[in-house]
Structure formats: structure tokens, C-alpha cells
C-alpha positions as CSV (number, residue, x, y, z in Angstrom):
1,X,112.9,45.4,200.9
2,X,109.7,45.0,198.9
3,X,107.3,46.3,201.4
4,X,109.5,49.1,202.2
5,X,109.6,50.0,198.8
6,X,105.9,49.6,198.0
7,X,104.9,51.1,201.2
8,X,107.6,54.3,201.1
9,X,106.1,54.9,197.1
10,X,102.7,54.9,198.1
11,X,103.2,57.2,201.0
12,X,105.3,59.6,198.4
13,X,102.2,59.2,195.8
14,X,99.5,59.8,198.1
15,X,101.3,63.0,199.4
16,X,101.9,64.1,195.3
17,X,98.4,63.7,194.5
18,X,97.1,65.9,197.2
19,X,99.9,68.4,197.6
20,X,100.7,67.6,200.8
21,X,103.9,66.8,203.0
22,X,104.9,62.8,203.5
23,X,105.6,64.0,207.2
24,X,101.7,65.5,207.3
25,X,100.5,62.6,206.0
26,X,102.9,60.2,208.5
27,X,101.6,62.1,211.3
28,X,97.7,61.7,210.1
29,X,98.1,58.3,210.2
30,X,99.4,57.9,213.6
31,X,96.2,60.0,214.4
32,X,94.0,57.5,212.9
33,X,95.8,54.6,214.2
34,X,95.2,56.3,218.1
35,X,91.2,57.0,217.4
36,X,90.9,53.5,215.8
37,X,92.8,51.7,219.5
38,X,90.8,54.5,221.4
39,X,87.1,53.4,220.0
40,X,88.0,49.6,220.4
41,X,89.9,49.0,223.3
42,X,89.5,52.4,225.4
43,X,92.1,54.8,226.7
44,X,92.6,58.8,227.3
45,X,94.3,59.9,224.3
46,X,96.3,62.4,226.3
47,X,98.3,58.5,227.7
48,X,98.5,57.3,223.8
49,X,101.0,57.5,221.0
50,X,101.8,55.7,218.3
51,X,104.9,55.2,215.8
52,X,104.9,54.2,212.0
53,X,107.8,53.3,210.3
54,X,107.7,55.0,206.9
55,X,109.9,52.5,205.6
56,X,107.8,49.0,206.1
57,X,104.7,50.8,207.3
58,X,104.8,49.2,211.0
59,X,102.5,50.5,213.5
60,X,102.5,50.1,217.1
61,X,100.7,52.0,219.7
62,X,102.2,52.9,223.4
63,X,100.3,54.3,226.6
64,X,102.1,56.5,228.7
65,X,105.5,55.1,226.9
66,X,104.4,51.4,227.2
67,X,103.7,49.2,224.0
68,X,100.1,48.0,223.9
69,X,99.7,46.9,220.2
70,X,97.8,44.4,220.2
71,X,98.4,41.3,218.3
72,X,96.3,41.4,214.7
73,X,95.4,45.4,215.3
74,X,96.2,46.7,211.7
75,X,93.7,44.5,210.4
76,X,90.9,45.3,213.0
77,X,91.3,49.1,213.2
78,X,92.5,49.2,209.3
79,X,88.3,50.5,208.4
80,X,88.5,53.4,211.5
81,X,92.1,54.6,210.4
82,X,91.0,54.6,206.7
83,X,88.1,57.0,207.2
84,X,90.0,59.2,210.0
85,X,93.1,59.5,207.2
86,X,90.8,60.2,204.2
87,X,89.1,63.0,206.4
88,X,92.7,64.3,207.6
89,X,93.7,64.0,204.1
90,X,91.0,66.2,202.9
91,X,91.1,69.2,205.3
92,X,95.2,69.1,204.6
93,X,94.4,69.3,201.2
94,X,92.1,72.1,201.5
95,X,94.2,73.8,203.7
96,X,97.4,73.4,200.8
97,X,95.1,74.6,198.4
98,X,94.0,77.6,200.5
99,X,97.3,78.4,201.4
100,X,98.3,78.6,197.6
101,X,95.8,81.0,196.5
102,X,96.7,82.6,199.6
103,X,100.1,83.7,197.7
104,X,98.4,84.4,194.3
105,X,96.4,87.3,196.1
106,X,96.2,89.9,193.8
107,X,96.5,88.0,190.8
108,X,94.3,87.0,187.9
109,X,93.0,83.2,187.2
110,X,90.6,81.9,185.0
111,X,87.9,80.3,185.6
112,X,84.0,79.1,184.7
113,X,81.0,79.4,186.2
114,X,79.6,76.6,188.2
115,X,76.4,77.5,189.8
116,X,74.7,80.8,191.3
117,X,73.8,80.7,194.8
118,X,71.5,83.1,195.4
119,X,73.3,86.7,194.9
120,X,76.6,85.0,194.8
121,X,77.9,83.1,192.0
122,X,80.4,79.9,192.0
123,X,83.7,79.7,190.2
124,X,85.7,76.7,189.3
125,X,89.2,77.7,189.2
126,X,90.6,74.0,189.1
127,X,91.9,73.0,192.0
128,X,89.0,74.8,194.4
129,X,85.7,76.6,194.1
130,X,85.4,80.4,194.5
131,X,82.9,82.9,195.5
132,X,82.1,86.0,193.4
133,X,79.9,88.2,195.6
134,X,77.1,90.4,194.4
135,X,79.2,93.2,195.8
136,X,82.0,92.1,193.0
137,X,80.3,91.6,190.0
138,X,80.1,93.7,187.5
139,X,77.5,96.3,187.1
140,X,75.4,95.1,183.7
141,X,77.0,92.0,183.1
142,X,75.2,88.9,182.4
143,X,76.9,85.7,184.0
144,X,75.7,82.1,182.6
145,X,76.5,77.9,183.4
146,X,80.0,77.0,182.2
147,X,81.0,80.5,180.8
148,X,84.3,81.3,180.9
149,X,86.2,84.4,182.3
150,X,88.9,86.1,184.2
151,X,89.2,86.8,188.1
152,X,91.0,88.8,190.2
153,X,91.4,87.2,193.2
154,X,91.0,89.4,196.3
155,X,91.8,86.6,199.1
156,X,90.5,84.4,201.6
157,X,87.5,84.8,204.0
158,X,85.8,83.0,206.8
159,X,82.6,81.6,206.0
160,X,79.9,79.2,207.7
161,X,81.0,76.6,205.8
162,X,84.8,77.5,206.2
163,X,87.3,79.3,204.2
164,X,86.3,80.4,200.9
165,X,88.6,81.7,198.0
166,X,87.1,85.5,197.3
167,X,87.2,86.8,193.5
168,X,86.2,89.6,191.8
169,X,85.1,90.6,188.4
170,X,85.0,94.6,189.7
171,X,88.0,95.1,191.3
172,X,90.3,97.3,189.4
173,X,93.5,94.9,189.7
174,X,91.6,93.2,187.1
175,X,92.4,95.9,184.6
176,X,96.2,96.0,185.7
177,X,96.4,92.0,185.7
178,X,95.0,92.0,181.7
179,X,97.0,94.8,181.0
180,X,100.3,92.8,182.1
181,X,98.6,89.9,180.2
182,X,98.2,91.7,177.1
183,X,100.9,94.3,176.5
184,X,104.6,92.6,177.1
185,X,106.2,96.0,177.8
186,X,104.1,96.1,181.4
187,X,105.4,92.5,182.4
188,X,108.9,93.4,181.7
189,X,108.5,96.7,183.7
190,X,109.5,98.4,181.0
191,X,105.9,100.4,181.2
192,X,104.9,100.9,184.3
193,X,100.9,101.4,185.6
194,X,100.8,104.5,187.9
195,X,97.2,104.2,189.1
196,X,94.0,103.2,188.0
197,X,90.4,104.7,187.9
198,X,87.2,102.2,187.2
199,X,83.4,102.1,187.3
200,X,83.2,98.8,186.4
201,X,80.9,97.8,183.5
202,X,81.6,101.6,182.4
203,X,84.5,103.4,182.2
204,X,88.1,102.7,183.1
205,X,90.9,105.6,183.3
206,X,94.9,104.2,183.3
207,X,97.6,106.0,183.9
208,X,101.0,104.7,182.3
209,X,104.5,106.1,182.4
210,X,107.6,104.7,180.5
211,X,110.7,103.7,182.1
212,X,113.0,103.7,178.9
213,X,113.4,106.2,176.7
214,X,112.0,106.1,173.3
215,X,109.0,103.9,174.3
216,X,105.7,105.7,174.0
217,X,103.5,104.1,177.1
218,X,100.7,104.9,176.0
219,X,100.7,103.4,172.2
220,X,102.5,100.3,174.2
221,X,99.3,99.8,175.8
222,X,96.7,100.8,173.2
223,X,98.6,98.4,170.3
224,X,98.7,98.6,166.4
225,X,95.4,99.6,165.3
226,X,94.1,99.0,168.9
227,X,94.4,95.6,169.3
228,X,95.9,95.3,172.9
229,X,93.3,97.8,174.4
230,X,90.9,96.2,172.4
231,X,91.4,92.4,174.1
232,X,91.3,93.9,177.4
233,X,88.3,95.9,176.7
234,X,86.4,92.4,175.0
235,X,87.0,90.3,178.3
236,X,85.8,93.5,180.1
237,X,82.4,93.4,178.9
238,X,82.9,96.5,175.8
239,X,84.1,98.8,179.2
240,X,85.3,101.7,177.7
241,X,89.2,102.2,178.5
242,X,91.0,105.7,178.5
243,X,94.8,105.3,178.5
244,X,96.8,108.4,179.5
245,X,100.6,109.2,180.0
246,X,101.3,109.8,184.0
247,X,102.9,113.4,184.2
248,X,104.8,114.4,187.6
249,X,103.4,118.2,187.1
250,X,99.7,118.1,188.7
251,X,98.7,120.6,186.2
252,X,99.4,118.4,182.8
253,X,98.4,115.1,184.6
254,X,95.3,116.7,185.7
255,X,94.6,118.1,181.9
256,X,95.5,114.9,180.4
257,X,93.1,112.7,183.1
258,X,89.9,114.8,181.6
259,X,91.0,113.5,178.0
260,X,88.9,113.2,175.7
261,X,88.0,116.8,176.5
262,X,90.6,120.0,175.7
263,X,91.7,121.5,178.3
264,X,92.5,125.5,178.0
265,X,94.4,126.0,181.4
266,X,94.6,124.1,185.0
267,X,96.2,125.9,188.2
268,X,96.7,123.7,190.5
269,X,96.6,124.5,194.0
270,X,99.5,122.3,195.8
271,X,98.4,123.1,199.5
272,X,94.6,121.7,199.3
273,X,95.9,119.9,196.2
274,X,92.5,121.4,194.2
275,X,93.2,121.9,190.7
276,X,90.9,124.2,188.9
277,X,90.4,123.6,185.5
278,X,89.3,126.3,182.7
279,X,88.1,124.3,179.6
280,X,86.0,125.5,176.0
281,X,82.4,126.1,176.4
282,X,81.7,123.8,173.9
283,X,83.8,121.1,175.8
284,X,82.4,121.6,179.3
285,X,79.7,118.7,179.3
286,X,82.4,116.5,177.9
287,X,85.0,117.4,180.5
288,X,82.6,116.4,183.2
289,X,80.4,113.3,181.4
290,X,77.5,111.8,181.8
291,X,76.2,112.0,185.4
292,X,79.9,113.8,186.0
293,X,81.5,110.1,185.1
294,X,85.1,111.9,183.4
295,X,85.2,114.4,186.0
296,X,84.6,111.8,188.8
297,X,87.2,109.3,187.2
298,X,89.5,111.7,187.1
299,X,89.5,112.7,190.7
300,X,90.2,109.6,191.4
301,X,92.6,109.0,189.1
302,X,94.8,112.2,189.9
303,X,93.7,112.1,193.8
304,X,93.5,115.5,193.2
305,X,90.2,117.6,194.2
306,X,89.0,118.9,190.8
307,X,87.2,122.6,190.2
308,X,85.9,122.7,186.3
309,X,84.6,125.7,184.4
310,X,83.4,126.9,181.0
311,X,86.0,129.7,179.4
312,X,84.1,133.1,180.7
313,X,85.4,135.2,177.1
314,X,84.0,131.7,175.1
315,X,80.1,132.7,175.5
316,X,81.3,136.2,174.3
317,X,82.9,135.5,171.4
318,X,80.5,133.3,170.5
319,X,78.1,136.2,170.9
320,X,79.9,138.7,168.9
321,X,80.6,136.5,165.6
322,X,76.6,135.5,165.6
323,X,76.0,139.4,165.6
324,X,78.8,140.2,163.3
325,X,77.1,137.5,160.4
326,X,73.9,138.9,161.0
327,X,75.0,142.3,160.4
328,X,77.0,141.6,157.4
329,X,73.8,139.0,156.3
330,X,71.4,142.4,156.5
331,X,74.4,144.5,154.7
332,X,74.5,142.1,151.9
333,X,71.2,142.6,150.6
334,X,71.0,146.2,150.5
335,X,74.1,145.8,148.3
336,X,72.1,144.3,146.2
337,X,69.0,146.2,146.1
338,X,71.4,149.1,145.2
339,X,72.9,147.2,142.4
340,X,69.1,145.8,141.0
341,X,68.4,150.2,141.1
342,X,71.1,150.9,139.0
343,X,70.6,148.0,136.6
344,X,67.0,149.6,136.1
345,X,68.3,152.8,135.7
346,X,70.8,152.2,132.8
347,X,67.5,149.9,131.1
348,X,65.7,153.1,131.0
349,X,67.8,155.1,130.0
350,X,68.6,152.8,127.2
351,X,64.9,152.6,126.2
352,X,64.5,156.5,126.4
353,X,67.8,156.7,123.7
354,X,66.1,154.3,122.1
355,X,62.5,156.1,121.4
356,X,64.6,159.2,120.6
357,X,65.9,157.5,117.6
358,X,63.2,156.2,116.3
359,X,61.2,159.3,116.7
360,X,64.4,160.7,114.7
361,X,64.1,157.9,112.4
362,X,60.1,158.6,111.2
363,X,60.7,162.4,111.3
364,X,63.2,162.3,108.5
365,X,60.7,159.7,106.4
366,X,58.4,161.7,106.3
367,X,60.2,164.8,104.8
């Protein structure tokens, strides 16, 4: 009763600390226990089979249904079955391991940064290394030994030296997973992410809704004084984050999606789904950014073709106010030059009364 004990708690602790099925591990043993009577005593594997009693740990081998165990073999083959199961053991791991991420697809993880192979670096996440690819990096970012961060995890591809766990630092799920992270009202569901637009290392445009009344989406996800946006934006690298409230009318999404810029009017065009955009003069390189960034983002965020122009009456009145305040700047000073004219008049008329008196004055002396 012993042995069955010890041997049945081993088996169940060998399969905990690898995360993989008692049954797997039965069945990799009876594979090792075949290769070990295959190398020493010869036979077509195809004719062999073997049984293990998970209770006591018994082996015994059989060739085309026929038991030839030979006497003493657990002790002969024990160093071959030992290296066959710790290989087995390994690749079942692996394969557990891969299968796990496998389901956390589209999630984030954190992990560190292990070493940079060439273009590519290598993430510790734990349980299994992970590739970041220069095609998934961010674009200015600086990645050093044992730093710390957050990965989106794309999925699983076929490399030379097998499967590899792909993640991404670019990808914009990784917005959407710290956003979930960060602002409660989004894991609830209770705020919902309607799309997302990023150049990563840049700029980032999301589009919230509410599903509740009297919950404001947007201050949800920006936070008192900032500080939600603010944590997503400080594992981000200081990317720049534009929150905006998901309308279903193309016309106000579209207006909203070109924030920080004012929009005058948008007509949207629902056939070719083109909206065309009228904004200020003064806020036409804003509405399209630097290198048409805003404009761009907000394309993508709307999915809606976007046609911006200045305000044609803007340039105009712009026009006629400058010539109105020089006019009335050229008026003023005539006003005044009339003004300083009849100041100098009443002085000389003053100074003529003036000598009129005193000639007066002398006249009647001298009588």
C-alpha cells in the first residue's frame, strides 16, 4: 500500500509541476520504457507495448500481445526511460504552456526584457519566453536588460526553432487592454471602446460610448485631474491619447474625431461614406496635424473618407477688419491734427486780446 501510495503521489506531483495530465505522463512513460527494451534487446516497435500500473508503478513489456519483460529490466533500462520521459516531459510542457497563451490571445501580460537578438527582442513572461519583432516595437522607444513592461500578446507562430509566443508593444489592443486595466467602468462594460486609432510612439485616438445613463465615457476614461489617461499614457512611452465620445450620426463623430480642432460644419456623404469637413482658417493646420497625423487618425478612426477645408468667408473677414482698423487708424489722427489747429487758434486769439489790453492799458498812462 506504500508503494502505491508513494508511486501514485509522485506521478500526481510530477504532472502538477509541469502542468500536464497524469494520463500524458502514464503514456510517456510506457514510450520510454518501449525505446529503452527496443535499444537493448531489439524489436519493431510497431510488435511492442507496454503497461504501467499507476498504482504500484509495475512495468511490463508485450510483443505482438505476448509478455517479454525480462527479469531485472526496470533497473537496466531505468537510465534510457529517464532521459526519453524528461524529453517527453519537456515538449508536453511546452506544448501546455503554448496552448495557454494560445487562449490569452489578445490579452495583455507583463513582462521583462531578457535579451535582444538581433532586430528582435526576448521577453520573459514567466512561464515561457516571447518574441517582440522589430515590426512590433514601438516607433522611438528605447528597450533595455531587465526593464519592465506590458505586452499585448498577438499569438503563436512557427519558427525554426519551433513555436514562439508573439507580442507586441505596437499593436493597438495594447491601448484597449490598459484602458480595461486602468478605468473600472470599461471592465464592467459599463463603458464600452468603439474603435481605436494609433501611431504608436505618437498619437492614439479612442472612441468610447456609455452604456448607462448618467455616466460620462469620456471623463470615465480621462480620470479626476487626468490620472487614468495619464497611467495609460506613462506605460505608453508619453504617447499622446485623444479620448472622444462615439456618436452614431457620421457627421458629429466625424467632427468630434478631428478634436482638438473646431469644427464649423461636416456633410457627410452616406453613399461613398466621404465626409467633407468645413473648419476656421485659423484651425485648418490643426485639423489636419503634423505630416496630416489628426486628419489621418481620424480616418481611421471613423472609417470614413475625410475631405477638409478652410472656411471660404474666413480669409474675407479677416481681410475686411484689417482694412476697417487701418482706415479708422488714418481717421484718428486727422481728428487730432484738427483738434491741435483749433487749440492754436484759441492761443492766438487769446494772445491778440491780450496785446489789445495792454496797448489800452499804456494809452491811458500816459494821458
Amino acid at each position: 500500500m506504500a508503494i502505491r501510495t508513494e508511486f501514485a503521489a509522485a506521478l500526481n506531483q510530477a504532472a502538477t509541476e509541469r502542468g500536464v495530465d497524469p494520463k500524458e505522463v502514464l503514456t510517456i512513460i510506457q514510450d520510454a520504457i518501449i525505446a529503452a527494451y527496443k535499444k537493448d534487446y531489439g524489436a519493431e516497435t510497431e510488435d511492442l507495448s507496454a503497461e504501467i500500473d499507476p498504482e504500484n508503478g509495475e512495468a511490463k513489456v508485450f510483443e505482438k500481445g505476448k509478455d517479454v519483460t525480462p527479469q531485472g529490466f526496470g533497473r537496466i533500462a531505468a537510465q534510457t526511460a529517464k532521459q526519453v520521459l524528461l524529453q517527453r516531459i519537456r515538449e508536453a510542457e511546452k506544448g501546455a504552456i503554448l496552448s495557454e497563451f494560445e487562449r490569452k490571445v489578445g490579452t495583455i501580460v507583463n513582462g521583462m526584457v531578457q535579451r535582444i537578438e538581433g532586430t528582435n527582442l526576448v521577453v520573459d513572461l514567466g512561464k515561457t519566453e516571447a518574441i517582440i519583432p522589430s515590426s512590433e516595437k514601438t516607433f522611438g522607444e528605447d528597450y533595455r536588460l531587465n526593464q519592465r513592461l506590458k505586452v499585448y500578446i498577438v499569438g503563436i507562430r512557427e519558427s525554426a526553432r519551433g513555436q514562439d509566443v508573439l507580442v507586441s508593444r505596437s499593436h493597438k489592443g495594447l491601448v484597449e487592454g490598459l484602458f480595461k486595466l486602468e478605468v473600472p467602468e470599461i471592465g464592467s462594460g459599463i463603458v464600452e471602446i468603439k474603435s481605436i486609432a494609433r501611431e504608436a510612439g505618437q498619437r492614439s485616438k479612442v472612441a468610447v460610448s456609455s452604456k448607462q445613463t448618467g455616466v460620462d465615457p469620456v471623463g470615465s476614461c480621462v480620470g479626476q485631474k487626468g490620472v487614468r489617461v495619464q497611467a495609460v499614457i506613462a506605460e505608453l512611452g508619453l504617447e499622446k491619447i485623444d479620448v472622444i465620445a462615439y456618436s452614431g450620426d457620421p457627421a458629429k463623430f466625424v467632427a468630434a474625431a478631428l478634436s482638438p480642432a473646431k469644427v464649423n460644419k461636416v456633410r457627410a456623404d452616406l453613399e461613398n461614406k466621404i465626409a467633407f469637413v468645413e473648419v476656421p482658417e485659423d484651425q485648418l493646420s490643426l485639423a489636419i496635424g503634423k505630416d496630416g497625423q489628426n486628419v489621418r487618425l481620424a480616418a481611421k478612426l471613423t472609417g470614413w473618407k475625410i475631405d477638409i477645408k478652410g472656411a471660404e468667408n474666413s480669409l474675407n473677414i479677416k481681410k475686411t477688419t484689417k482694412e476697417e482698423g487701418k482706415a479708422e487708424a488714418k481717421k484718428k489722427p486727422k481728428k487730432a491734427s484738427k483738434k491741435k489747429k483749433e487749440t492754436t487758434k484759441k492761443k492766438t486769439k487769446t494772445n491778440i486780446k491780450k496785446t489789445k489790453t495792454k496797448k489800452k492799458e499804456k494809452e491811458e498812462s500816459e494821458k
